[in-house]
N, C-alpha and C positions, 0 to 999 in steps of 0.2 A: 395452555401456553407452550407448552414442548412443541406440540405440533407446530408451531406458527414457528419458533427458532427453529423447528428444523427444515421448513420450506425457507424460512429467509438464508441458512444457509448452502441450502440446493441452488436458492436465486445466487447467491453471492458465487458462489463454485463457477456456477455458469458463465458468471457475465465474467471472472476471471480468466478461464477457458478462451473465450470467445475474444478478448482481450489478447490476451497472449498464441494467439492464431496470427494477429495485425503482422505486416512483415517491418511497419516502422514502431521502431524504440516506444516502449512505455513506463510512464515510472509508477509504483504503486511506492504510496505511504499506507504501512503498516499500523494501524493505532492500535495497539489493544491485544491482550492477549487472542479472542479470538478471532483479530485480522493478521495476528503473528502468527497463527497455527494453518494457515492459507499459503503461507512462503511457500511452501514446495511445490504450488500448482504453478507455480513461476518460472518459466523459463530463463533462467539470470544471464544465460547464453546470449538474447537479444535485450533482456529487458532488465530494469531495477526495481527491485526492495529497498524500503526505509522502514525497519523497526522503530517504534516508540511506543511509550506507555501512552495509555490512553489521554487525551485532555482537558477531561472531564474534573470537574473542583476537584472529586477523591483522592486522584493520581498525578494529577498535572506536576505537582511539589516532588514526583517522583523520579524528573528527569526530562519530563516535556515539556518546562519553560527553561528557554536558551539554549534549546535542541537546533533550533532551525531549521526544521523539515522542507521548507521552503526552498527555501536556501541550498539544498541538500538537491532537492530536484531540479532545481535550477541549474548547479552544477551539472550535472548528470545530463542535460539537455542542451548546455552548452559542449558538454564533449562530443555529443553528436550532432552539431552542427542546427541546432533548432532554434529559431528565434526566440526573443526573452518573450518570458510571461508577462 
């Protein structure tokens, strides 16, 4: 099982990378400590983070109901002029 999480987080790095290459805006929702520990491959210069605890039953009570993450990138997409979701 290590090996398998550490190709899925080679996959995940990548398609971040290759993400944040785009010259138009993108937003990343963070879930989870291990999608929090990703932020700095982020170029916050063109693009957005949203931190949240995971949504999963265990943690959801932790902070990610009535977060709005939705909401949050919506915003975010509305400042740069992108049509609603």
């Amino acid at each position: 099982m290590p090996e398998l999480s550490k190709r899925v987080g080679e996959f995940t790095d990548s398609v971040i990378r290759s993400l944040n290459r785009r010259a138009e805006p993108v937003v990343f929702l963070l879930w989870g400590n291990f999608a929090i520990a990703k932020r700095p491959l982020i170029d916050e210069s063109r693009h957005r983070g949203f931190e949240n605890v995971h949504p999963s039953p265990l943690s959801a009570h932790r902070g990610f109901f009535g977060s709005r993450p939705f909401s949050q990138a919506e915003q975010a997409l509305d400042g740069w002029k992108w049509p609603e979701l």
